[in-house]
C-alpha positions as CSV (number, residue, x, y, z in Angstrom):
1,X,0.0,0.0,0.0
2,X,0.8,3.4,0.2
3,X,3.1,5.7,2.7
4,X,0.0,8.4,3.8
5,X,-3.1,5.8,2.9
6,X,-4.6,3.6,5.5
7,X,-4.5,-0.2,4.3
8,X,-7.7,-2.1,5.0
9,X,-8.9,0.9,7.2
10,X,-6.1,0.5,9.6
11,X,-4.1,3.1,9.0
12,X,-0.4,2.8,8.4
13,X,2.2,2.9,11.2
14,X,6.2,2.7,11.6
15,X,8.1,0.7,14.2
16,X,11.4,1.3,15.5
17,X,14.0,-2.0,17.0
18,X,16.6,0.0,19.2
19,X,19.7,-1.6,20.3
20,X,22.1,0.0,22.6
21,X,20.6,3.4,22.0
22,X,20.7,2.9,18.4
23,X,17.9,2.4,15.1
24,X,18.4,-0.7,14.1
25,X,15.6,-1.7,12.2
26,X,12.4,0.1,11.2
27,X,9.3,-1.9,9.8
28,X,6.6,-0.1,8.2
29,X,3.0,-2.1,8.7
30,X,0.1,-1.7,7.1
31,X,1.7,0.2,3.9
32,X,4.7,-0.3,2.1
33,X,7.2,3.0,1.7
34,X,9.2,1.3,-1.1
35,X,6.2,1.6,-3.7
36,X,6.0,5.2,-3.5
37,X,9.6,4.6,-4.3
38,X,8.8,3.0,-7.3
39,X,5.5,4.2,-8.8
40,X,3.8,0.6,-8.5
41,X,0.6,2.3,-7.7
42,X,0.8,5.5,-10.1
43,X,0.5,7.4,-7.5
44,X,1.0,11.1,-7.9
45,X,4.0,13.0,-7.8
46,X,3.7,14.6,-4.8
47,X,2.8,11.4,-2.8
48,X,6.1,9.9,-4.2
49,X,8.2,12.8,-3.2
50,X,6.3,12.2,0.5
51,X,7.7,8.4,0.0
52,X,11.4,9.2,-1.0
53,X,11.3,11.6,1.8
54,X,10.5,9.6,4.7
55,X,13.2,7.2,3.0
56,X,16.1,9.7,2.9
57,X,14.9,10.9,6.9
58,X,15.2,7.6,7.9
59,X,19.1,7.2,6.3
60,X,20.0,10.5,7.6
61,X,18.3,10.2,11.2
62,X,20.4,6.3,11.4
63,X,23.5,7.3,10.0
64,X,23.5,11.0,12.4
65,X,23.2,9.2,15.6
């Protein structure tokens, strides 16, 4: 599914595995980031941008800690 849609009326959420203070893993459920990422859904352009964003947070915020 999609980054901002809800997925069967759940709506989508992001979960964080932290190991000695660090990010270690994040799982998105109920919606999958990496199609905005890839137009599988022909989604607009604006709600891919929104998808390549959250991607390229996620990198920065793991690599600055």
């Amino acid at each position: 599914m999609h980054l901002l849609f809800e997925h069967d009326g759940k709506p989508a959420q992001g979960f964080g595995l932290i190991y000695q203070g660090r990010l270690v893993c994040f799982y998105n459920f109920e919606t999958d980031l990496g199609d905005g990422w890839d137009d599988v859904h022909n989604d607009p352009k604006e709600l891919r941008t929104k998808a390549l964003q959250m991607g390229a947070n996620i990198v920065q915020f793991v690599f600055g800690q």
